[in-house]
TORKOL-4160 file (C-alpha; in steps of 0.2 Angstrom, whole numbers, padded with zeros to 4 digits, m for minus):
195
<pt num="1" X="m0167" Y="0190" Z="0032"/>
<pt num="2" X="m0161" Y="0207" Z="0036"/>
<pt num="3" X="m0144" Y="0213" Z="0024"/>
<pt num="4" X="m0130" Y="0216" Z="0035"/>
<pt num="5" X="m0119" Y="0231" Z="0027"/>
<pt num="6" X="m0105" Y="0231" Z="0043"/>
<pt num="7" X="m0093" Y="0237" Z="0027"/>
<pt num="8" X="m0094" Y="0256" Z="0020"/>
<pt num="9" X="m0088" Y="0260" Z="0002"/>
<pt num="10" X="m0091" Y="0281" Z="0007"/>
<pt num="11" X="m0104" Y="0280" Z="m0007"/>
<pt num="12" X="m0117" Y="0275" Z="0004"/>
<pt num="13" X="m0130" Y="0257" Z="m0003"/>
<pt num="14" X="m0142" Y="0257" Z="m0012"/>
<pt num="15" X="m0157" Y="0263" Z="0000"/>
<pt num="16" X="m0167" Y="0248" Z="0006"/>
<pt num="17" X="m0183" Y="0256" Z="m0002"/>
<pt num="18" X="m0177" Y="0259" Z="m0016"/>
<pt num="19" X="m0170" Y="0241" Z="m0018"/>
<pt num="20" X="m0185" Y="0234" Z="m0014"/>
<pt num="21" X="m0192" Y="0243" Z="m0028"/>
<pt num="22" X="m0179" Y="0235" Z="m0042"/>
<pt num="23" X="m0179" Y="0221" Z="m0037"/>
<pt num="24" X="m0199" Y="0222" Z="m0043"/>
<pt num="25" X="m0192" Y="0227" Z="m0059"/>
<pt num="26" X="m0181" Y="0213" Z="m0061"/>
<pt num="27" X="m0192" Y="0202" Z="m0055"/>
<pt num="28" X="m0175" Y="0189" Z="m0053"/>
<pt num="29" X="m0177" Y="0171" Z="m0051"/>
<pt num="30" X="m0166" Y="0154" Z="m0047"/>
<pt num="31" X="m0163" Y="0153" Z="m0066"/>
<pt num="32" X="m0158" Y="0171" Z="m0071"/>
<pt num="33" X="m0141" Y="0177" Z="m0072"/>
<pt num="34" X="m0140" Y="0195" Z="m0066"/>
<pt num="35" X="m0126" Y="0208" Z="m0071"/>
<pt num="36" X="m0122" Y="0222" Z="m0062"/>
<pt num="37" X="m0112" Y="0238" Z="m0064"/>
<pt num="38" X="m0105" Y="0247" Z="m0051"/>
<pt num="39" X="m0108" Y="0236" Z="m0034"/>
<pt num="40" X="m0100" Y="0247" Z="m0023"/>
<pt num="41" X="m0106" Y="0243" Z="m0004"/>
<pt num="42" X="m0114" Y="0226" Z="m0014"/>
<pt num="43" X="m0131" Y="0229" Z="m0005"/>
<pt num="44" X="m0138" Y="0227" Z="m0024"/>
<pt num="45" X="m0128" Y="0213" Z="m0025"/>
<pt num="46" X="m0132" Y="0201" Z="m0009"/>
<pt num="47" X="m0153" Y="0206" Z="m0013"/>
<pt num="48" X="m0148" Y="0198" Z="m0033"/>
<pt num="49" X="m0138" Y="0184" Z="m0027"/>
<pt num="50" X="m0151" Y="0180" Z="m0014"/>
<pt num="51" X="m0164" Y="0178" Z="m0030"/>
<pt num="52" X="m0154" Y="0173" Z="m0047"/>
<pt num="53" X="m0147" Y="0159" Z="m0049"/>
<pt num="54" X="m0130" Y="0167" Z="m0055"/>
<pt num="55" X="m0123" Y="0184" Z="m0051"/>
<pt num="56" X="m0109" Y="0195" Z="m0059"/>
<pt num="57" X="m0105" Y="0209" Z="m0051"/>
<pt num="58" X="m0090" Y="0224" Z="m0059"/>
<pt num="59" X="m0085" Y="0236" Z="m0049"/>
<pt num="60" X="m0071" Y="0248" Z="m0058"/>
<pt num="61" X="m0061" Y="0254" Z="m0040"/>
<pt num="62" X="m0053" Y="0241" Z="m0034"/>
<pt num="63" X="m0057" Y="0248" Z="m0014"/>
<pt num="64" X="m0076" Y="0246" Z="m0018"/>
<pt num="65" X="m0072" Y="0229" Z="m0024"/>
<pt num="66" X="m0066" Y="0224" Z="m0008"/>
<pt num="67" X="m0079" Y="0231" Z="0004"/>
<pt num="68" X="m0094" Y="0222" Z="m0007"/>
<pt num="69" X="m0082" Y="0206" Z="m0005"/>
<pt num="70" X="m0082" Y="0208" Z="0014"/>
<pt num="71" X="m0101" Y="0212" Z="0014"/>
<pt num="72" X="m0106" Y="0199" Z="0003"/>
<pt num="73" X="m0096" Y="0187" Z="0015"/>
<pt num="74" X="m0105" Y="0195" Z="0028"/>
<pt num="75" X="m0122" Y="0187" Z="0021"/>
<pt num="76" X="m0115" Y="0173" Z="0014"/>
<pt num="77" X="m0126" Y="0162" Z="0025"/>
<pt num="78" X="m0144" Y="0169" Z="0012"/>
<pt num="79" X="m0136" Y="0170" Z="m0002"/>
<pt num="80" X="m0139" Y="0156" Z="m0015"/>
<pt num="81" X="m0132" Y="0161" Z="m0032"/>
<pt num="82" X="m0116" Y="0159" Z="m0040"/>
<pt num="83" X="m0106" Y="0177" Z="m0039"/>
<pt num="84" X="m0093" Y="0183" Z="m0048"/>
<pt num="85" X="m0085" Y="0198" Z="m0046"/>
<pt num="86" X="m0076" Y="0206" Z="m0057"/>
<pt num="87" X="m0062" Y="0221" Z="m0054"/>
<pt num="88" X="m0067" Y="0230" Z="m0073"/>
<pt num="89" X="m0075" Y="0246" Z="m0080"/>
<pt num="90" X="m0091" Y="0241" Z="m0089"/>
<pt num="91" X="m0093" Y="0238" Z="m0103"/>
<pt num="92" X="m0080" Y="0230" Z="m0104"/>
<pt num="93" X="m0080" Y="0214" Z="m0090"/>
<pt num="94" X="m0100" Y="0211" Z="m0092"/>
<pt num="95" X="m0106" Y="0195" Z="m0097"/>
<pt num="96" X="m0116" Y="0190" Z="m0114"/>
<pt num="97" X="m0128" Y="0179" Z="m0108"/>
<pt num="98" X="m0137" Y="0190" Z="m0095"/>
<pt num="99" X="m0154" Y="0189" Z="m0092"/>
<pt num="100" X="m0155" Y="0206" Z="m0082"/>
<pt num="101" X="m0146" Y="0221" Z="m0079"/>
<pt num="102" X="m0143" Y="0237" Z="m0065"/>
<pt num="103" X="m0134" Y="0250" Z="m0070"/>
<pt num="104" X="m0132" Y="0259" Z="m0053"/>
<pt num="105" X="m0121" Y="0272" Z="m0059"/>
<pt num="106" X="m0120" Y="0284" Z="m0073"/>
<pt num="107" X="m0103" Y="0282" Z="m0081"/>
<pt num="108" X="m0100" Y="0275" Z="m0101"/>
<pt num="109" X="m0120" Y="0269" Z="m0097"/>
<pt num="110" X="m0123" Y="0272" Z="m0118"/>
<pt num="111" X="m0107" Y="0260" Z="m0121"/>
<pt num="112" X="m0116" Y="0248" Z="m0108"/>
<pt num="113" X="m0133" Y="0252" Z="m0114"/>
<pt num="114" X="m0126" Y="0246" Z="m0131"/>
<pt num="115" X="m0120" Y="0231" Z="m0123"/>
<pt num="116" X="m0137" Y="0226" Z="m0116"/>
<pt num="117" X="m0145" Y="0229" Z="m0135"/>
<pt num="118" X="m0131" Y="0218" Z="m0143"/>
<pt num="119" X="m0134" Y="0203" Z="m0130"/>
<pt num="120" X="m0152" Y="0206" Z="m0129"/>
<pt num="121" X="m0154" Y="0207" Z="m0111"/>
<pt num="122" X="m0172" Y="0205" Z="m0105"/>
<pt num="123" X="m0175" Y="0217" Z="m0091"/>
<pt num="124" X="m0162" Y="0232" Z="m0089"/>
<pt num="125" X="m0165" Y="0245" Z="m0074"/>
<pt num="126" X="m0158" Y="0260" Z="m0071"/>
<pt num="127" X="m0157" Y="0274" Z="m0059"/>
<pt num="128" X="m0149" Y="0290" Z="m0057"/>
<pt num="129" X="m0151" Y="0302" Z="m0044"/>
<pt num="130" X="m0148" Y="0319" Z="m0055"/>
<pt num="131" X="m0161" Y="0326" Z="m0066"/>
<pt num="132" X="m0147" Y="0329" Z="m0081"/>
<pt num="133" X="m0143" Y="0314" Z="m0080"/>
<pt num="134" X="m0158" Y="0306" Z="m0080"/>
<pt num="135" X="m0165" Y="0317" Z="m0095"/>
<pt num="136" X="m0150" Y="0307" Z="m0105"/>
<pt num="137" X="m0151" Y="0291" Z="m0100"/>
<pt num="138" X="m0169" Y="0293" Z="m0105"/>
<pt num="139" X="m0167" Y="0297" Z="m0123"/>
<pt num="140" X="m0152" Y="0283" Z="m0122"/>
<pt num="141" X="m0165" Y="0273" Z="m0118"/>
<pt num="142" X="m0177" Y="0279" Z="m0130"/>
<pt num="143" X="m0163" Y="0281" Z="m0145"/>
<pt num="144" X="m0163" Y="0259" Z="m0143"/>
<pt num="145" X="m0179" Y="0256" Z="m0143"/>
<pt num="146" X="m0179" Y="0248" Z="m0125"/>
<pt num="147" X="m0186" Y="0262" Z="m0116"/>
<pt num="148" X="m0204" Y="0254" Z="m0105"/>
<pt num="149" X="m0203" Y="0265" Z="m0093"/>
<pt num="150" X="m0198" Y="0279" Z="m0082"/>
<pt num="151" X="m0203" Y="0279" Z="m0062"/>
<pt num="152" X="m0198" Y="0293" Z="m0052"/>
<pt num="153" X="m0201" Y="0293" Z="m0030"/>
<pt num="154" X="m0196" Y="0299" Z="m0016"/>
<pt num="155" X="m0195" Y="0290" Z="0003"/>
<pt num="156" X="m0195" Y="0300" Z="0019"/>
<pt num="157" X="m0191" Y="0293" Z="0034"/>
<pt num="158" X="m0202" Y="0299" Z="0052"/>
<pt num="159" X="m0193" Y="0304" Z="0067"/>
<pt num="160" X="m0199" Y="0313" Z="0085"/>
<pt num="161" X="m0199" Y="0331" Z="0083"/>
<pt num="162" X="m0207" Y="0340" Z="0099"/>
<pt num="163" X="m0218" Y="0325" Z="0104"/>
<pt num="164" X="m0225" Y="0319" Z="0086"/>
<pt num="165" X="m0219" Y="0314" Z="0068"/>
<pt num="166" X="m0211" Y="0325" Z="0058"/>
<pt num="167" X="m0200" Y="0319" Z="0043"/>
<pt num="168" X="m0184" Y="0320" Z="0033"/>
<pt num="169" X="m0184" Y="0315" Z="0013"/>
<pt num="170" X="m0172" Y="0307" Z="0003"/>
<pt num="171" X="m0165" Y="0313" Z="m0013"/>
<pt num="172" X="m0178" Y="0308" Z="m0026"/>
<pt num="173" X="m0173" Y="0293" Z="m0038"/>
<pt num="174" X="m0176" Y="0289" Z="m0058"/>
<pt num="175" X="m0176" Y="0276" Z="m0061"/>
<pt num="176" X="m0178" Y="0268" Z="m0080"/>
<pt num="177" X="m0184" Y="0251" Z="m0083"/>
<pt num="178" X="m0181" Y="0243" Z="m0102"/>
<pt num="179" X="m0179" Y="0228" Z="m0112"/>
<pt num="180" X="m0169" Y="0222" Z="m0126"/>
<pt num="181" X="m0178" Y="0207" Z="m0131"/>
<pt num="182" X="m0195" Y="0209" Z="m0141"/>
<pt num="183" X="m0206" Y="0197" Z="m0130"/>
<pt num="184" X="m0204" Y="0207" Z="m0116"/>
<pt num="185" X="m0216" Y="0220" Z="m0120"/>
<pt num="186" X="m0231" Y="0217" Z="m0106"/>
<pt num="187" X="m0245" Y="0223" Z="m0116"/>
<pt num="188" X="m0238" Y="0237" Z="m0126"/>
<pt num="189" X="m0228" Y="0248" Z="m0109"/>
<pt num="190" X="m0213" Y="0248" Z="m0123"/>
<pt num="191" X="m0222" Y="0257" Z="m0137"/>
<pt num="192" X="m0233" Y="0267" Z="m0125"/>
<pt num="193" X="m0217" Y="0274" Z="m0118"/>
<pt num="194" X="m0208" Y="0279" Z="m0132"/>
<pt num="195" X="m0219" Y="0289" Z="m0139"/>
């Protein structure tokens, strides 16, 4: 079922590509909790709670908060998970019990990294749109030992241009991939990437 995003936070969703993408990483299923920080528009949000069996959602601006709630009614029809959502500035707000983890924003992301190490989260994505940024998160990732991988792409999209296809590219994404727990390893994509 399409998402319906009728509600704009001015920070624009996460791209549907790109989504589609994470939601590989994650790999979410009816008995996983998912945490997210920074739901903004909620498209990240109503693609998790369409899969887990229990969303939380923070969002720190209280403005952001509200369009993700009126999106997320929006699709309340294909959404199948529990969904909480919390007004809060991560760390701080997140759950202990989480099973997976999007970070789709770059603020206190080593206090929430941190967070994700103490509670053992099993899959953590990341992803970050500048190249500074993403060069710290990597060694944040890499300083905790949760670091499996770091995928970077780019989508176009074709239009018409003088009778053919001609096409317009998106800002490339980073985006990190880890694990807290040690069984998560998948044949050694941990220890290959750290070194």
């Amino acid at each position: 079922m399409p998402l319906a995003l009728p509600h704009d936070a001015k920070a624009g969703p996460t791209k549907s590509e790109v989504r589609s993408v994470l939601l590989g990483k994650l790999d979410l299923s009816e008995s996983d909790h998912f945490a997210e920080v920074g739901s903004c528009t909620g498209a990240v949000t109503i693609e998790a709670a369409r899969r887990a069996g229990r969303v939380t959602a923070l969002e720190r601006r209280a403005k952001r908060l509200e369009v993700t709630k009126k999106n997320l009614a929006a699709n309340e029809e294909s959404v199948t998970a529990e969904v909480d959502l919390r007004n809060a500035e991560a760390p701080e707000g997140l759950p202990d019990d989480a099973d997976a983890l999007f970070l789709g924003g770059s603020r206190n992301f080593e206090a929430v990294l941190d967070h994700a190490v103490d509670t053992e989260v099993d899959r953590i994505v990341m992803n970050v749109s500048r190249l500074e940024v993403a060069g710290r998160a990597t060694q944040a990732f890499r300083d905790r030992d949760i670091l499996e991988e770091v995928v970077q792409f780019q989508v176009s999209h074709g239009y018409e241009l003088a009778g053919a296809t001609s096409f317009n590219s998106d800002n490339p994404v980073y985006m990190l991939v880890g694990s807290a727990t040690e069984d998560s390893d998948e044949g050694g994509k941990k220890a290959e990437a750290t070194q």
